[in-house]
C-alpha distance (Angstrom), angle and dihedral (degrees) to the residues before:
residue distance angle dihedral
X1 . . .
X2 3.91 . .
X3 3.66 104.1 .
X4 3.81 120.0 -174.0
X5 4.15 114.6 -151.9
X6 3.66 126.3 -152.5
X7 3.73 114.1 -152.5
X8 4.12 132.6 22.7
X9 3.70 91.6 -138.5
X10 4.36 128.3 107.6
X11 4.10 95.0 -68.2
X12 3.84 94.6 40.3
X13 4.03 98.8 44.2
X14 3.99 89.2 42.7
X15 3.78 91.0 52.0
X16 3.52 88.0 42.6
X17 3.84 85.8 57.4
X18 3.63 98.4 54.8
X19 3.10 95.7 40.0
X20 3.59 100.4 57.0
X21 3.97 88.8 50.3
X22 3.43 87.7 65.0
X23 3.32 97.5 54.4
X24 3.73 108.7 -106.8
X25 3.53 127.5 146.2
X26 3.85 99.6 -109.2
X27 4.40 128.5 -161.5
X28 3.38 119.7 -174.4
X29 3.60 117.0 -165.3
X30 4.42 120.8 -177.5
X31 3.69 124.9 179.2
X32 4.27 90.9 -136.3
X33 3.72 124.0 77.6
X34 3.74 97.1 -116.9
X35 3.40 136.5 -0.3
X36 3.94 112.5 -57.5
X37 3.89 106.4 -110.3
X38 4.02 133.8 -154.7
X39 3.74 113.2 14.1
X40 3.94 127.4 144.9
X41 3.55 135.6 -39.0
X42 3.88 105.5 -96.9
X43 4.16 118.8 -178.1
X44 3.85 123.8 -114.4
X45 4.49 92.7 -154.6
X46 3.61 146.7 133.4
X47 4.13 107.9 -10.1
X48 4.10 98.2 6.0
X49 3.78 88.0 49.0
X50 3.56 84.5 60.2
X51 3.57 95.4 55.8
X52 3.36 101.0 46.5
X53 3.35 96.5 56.9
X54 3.92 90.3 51.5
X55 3.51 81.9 57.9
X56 3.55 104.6 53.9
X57 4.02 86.9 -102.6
X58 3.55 106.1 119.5
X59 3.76 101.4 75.0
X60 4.11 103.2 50.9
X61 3.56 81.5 38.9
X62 3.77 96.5 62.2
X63 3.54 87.6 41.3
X64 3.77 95.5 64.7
X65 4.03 99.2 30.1
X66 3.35 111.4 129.3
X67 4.32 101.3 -123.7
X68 4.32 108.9 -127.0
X69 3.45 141.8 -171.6
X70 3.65 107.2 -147.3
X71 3.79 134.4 -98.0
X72 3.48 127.8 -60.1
X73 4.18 114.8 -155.4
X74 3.81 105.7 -151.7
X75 3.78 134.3 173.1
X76 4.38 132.9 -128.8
X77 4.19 87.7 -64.1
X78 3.92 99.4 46.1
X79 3.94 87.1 -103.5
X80 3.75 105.7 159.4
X81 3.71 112.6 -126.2
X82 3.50 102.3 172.7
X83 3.98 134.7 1.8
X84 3.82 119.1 -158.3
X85 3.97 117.7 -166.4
X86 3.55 126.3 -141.6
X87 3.62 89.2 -124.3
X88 4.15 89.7 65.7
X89 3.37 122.4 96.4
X90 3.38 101.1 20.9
X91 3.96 93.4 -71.9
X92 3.55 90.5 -65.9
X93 4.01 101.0 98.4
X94 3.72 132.3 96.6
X95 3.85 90.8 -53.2
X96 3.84 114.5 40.9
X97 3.86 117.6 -141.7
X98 3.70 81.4 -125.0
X99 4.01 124.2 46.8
X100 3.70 128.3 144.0
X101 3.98 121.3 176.7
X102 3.20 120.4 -94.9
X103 3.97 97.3 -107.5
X104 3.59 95.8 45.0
X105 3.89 89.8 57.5
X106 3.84 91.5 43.8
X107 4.34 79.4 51.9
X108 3.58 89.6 55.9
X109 4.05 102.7 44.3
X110 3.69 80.8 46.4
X111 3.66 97.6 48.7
X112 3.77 87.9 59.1
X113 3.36 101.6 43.5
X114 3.12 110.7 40.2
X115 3.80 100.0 89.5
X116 3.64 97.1 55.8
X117 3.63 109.9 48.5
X118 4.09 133.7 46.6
X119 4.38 107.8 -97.7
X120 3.73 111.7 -156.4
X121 3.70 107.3 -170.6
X122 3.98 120.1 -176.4
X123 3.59 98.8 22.4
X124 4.19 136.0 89.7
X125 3.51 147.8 -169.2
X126 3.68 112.9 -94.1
X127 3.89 94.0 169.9
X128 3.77 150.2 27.8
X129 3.81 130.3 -171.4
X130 4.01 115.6 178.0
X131 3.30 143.7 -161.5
X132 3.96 150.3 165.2
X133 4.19 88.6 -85.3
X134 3.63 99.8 44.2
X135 4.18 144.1 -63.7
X136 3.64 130.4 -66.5
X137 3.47 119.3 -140.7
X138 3.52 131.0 -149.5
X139 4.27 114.7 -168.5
X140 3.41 140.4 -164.4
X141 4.27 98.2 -124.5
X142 3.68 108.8 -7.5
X143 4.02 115.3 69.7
X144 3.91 127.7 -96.0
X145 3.68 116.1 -72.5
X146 3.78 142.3 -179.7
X147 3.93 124.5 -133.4
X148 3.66 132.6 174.0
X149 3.40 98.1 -128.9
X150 4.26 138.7 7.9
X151 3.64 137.0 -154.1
X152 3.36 133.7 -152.0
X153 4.09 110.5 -141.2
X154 3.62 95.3 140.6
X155 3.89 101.7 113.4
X156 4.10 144.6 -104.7
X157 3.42 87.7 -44.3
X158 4.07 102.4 48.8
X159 3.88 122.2 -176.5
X160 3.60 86.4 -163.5
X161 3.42 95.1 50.2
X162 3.57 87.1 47.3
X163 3.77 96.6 55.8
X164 4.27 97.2 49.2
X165 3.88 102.9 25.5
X166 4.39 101.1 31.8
X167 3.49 129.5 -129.7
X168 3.73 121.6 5.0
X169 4.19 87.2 -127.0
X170 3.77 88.3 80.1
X171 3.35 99.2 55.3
X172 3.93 104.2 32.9
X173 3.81 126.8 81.8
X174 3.82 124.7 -166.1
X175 3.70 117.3 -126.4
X176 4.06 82.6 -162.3
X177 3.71 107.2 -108.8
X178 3.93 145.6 52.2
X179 3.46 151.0 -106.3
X180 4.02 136.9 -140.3
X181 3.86 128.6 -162.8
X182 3.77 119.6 -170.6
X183 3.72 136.1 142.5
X184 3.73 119.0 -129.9
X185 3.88 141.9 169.2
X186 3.52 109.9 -67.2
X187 4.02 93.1 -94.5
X188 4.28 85.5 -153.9
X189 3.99 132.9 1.9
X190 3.97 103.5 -77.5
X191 3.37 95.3 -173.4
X192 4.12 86.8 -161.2
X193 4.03 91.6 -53.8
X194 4.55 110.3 124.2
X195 3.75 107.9 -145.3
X196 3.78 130.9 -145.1
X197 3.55 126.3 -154.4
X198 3.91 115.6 178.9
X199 3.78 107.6 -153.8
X200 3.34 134.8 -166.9
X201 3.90 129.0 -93.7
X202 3.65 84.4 49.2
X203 3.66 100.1 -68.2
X204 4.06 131.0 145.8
X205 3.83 118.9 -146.3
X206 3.98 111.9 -162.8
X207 4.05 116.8 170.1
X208 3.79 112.5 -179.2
X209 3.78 137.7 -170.5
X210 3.79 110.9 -89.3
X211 3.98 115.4 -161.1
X212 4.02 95.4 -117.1
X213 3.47 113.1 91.6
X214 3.91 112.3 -109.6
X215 4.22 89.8 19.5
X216 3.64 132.5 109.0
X217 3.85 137.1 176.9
X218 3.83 123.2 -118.6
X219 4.03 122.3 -157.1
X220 3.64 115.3 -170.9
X221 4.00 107.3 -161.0
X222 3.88 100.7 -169.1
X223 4.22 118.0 175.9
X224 3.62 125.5 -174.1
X225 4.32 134.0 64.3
X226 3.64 111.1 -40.0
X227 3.82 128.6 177.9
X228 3.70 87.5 -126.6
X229 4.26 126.8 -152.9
X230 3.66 129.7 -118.9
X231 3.50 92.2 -83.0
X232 4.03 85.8 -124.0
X233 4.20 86.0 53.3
X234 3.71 93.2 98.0
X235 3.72 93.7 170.6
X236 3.95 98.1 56.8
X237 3.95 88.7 41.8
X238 3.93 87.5 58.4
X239 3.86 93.0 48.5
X240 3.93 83.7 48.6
X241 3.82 95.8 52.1
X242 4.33 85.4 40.0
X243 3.51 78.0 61.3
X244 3.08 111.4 54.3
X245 3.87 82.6 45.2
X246 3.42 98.8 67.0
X247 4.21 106.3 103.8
X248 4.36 89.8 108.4
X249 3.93 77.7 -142.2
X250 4.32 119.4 120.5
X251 3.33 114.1 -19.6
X252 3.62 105.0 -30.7
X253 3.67 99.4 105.6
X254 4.01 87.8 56.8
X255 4.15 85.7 53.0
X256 3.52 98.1 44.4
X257 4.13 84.6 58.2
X258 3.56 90.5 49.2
X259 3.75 99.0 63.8
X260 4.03 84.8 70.4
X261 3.86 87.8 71.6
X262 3.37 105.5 20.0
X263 4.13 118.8 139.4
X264 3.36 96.0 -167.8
X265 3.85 117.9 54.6
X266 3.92 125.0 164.4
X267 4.20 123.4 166.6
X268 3.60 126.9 157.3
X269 3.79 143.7 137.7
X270 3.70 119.4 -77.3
X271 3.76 99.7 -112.8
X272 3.78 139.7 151.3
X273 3.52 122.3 -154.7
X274 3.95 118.0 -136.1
X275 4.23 110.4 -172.3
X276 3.70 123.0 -167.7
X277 3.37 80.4 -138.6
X278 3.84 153.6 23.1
X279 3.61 107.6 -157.5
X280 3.74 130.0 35.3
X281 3.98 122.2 -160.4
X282 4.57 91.0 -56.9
X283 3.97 93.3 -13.7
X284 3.28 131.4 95.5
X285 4.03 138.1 170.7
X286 3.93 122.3 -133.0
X287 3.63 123.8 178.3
X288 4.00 129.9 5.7
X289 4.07 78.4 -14.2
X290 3.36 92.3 72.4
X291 3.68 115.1 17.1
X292 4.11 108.5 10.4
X293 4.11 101.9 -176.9
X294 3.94 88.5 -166.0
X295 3.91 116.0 -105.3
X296 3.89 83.1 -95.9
X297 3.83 93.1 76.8
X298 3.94 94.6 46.8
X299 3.36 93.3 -134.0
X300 3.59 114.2 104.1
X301 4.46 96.6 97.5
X302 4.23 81.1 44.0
X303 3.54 90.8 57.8
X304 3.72 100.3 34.1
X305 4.20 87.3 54.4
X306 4.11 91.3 42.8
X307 3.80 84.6 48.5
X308 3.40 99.9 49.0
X309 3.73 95.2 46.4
X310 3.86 91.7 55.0
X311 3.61 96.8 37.9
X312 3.70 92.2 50.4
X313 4.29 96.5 47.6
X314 3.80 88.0 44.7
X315 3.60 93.6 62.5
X316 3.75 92.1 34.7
X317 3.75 90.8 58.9
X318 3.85 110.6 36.8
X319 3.88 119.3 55.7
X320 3.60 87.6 -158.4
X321 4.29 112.5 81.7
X322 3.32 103.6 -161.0
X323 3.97 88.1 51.1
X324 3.29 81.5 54.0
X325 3.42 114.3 58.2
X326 3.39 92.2 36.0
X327 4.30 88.4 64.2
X328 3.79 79.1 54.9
X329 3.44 98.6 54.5
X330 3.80 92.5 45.4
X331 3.96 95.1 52.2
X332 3.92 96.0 35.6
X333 4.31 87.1 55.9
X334 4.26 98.8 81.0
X335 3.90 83.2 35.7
X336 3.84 91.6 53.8
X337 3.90 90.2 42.8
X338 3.94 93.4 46.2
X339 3.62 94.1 47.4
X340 3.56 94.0 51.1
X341 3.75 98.9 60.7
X342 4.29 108.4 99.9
X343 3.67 110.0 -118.8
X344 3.67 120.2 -105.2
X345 3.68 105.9 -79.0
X346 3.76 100.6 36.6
X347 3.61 114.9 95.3
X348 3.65 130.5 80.9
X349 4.47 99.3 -67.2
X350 3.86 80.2 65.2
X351 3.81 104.7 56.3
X352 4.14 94.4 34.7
X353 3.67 112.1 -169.5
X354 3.60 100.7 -129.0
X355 4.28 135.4 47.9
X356 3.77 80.1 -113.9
X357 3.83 91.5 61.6
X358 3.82 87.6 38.8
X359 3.48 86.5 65.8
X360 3.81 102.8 48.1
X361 3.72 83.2 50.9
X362 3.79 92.0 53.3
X363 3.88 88.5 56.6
X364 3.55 91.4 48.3
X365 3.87 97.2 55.8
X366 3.77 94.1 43.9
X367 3.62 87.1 53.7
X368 3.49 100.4 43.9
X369 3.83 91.2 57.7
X370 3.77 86.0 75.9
X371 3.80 144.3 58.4
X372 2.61 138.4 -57.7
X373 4.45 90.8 26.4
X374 3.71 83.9 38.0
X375 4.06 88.5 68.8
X376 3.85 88.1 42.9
X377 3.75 97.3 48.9
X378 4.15 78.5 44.3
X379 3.66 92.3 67.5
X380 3.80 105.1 39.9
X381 3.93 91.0 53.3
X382 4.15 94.1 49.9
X383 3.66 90.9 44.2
X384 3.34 86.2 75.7
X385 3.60 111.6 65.3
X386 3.72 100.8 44.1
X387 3.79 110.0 102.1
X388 3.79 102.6 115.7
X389 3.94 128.0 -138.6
X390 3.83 120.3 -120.8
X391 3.68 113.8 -126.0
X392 3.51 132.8 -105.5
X393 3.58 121.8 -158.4
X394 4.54 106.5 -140.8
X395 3.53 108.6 -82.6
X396 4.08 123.4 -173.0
X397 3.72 117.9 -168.7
């Protein structure tokens, strides 16, 4: 089959992958010039660990992880008020026991893919036209071309998606808040450890260990009604996130500076995206395209992998498309519905409004770094990543 992908990022490349060990004849097309480097950490566990090692992930993957303590929860002064290990919770809490940037992962899929399929960097899809026997495409550089079947791995907000399913306001729903990326100087030595600073105003302050030395990552988790930026206006989405990093207290002052030099800059609403649908006619959305779970859960690279994976051995094993991508949609659905629940820990009890709520909270996360909460806490966090994959015996076409 001649499959066309949308996007060079973690669901594309992975697809791409699969894909291309079954044979298919496999384009990959991506809007950016090269491959987009650095980003955050994002967690390889439960589920998408799974995957990954099904296909042939697991190894390059360790290779490149990025090794972590845990996550420290600290108040205004850097006090530590509670320190959770890696090695709690089975690997599945707030810090994985196996997380790898986002860029370095992209690296790797790349790395192995590369060689096998056709990479078209710098160019896009400005048109589709599709019929029973396959999809035209229309681009923005290279010339026309037909494929049997297109997928859209080009992000939260898809052009391709766009083009076959209409405006992205149908499909998205606010979870009432946003979210900030950045990398800074590391503000203190880390030493591996992520620390978590609930603010005030309902805001959630993670900074996390960043593989060059003397760097760090910030994540600015900010609820409430903002008068939110074109979300290609970086300039206004900086003074937004200077904003809402204005306290003087901790390190804040020393990030707020930092978004003047920044290299790596990331802001957008905190959204899922629920379709009434995952395939159209001979297109069909994977990833963020399709089923964005909102940074907040920490699930969008697990369900890009698990997506991949199925999408990928569906078409490898059915000669009929439509068959196909209907299998996908059936085995993606209590993925989808999984990955969309918040993680404990999320929701509005922890990022309280007021310093009075701030404190409540503080009492609560000292507490629940013991037993008999510890086992609770436990439970709710490996809950989540327990939906199991069907198997697929190796099919070439």
């Amino acid at each position: 089959m001649k499959v066309l992908i949308s996007g060079a990022g973690i669901a594309g490349l992975a697809l791409a992958h699969v894909l291309a060990d079954g044979g298919h004849d496999v384009t990959v097309v991506e809007i950016a010039p090269t491959l987009r480097p650095g980003g955050q950490l994002v967690d390889i566990r439960g589920t998408s660990r799974d995957a990954a090692a099904r296909m042939g992930l697991l190894e390059p993957i360790r290779d490149a992880q990025l090794a972590q303590q845990g996550m420290r929860y600290v108040d205004d002064r850097g006090r530590t008020l509670a320190e959770l290990g890696v090695e709690m919770f089975g690997g599945n809490g707030p810090v994985a026991d196996l997380e790898i940037l986002r860029g370095d992962l992209t690296r790797v899929l790349f790395d192995i893919t590369a060689d096998r399929v056709d990479l078209r960097f710098g160019d896009t899809i400005t048109a589709l036209e599709q019929d029973d026997g396959g999809v035209d495409v229309t681009f923005e550089e290279a010339a026309a071309e037909r494929f049997d079947l297109v997928v859209a791995a080009d992000g939260l907000h898809s052009p391709v998606r766009r083009m076959v399913w209409g405006p992205e306001t149908d499909y998205v729903r606010s979870l009432g808040g946003v979210m900030s990326f950045f990398d800074v100087p590391e503000p203190e030595p880390l030493d591996g450890w992520s620390l978590m600073n609930i603010l005030p105003g309902r805001r959630m302050l993670l900074i996390r260990p960043d593989t060059a030395p003397g760097r760090a990552k910030a994540i600015l988790t900010w609820f409430g009604d903002h008068q939110l930026p074109h979300y290609r206006d970086v300039e206004a989405q900086k003074a937004l996130v200077k904003s809402g990093l204005a306290d003087g207290v901790w390190h804040l002052p020393a990030l707020a500076d930092a978004l003047d030099t920044t290299t790596e800059f990331y802001f957008d609403s905190l959204v899922q995206v629920h379709m009434p649908e995952l395939a159209r006619g001979r297109v069909v959305l994977l990833g963020d395209a399709g089923y964005c779970a909102s940074p907040l859960s920490g699930q969008g690279t697990a369900l890009a992998l698990i997506g991949a994976y199925l999408l990928g051995n569906e078409l490898s094993r059915r000669s009929d498309h439509a068959a196909a991508l209907r299998a996908y949609e059936d085995a993606m659905a209590p993925h989808i519905t999984a990955g969309r629940e918040l993680p404990p820990g999320s929701g509005s009890f922890a990022t309280p409004k007021s310093r009075m709520g701030i404190r409540v909270l503080h009492a609560y996360i000292r507490a629940s770094a013991r037993r008999p909460l510890l086992t609770l806490v436990e439970k709710a966090m490996s809950s989540q990543h327990d939906v199991p994959l069907p198997e697929y015996d190796r099919v070439s076409v």
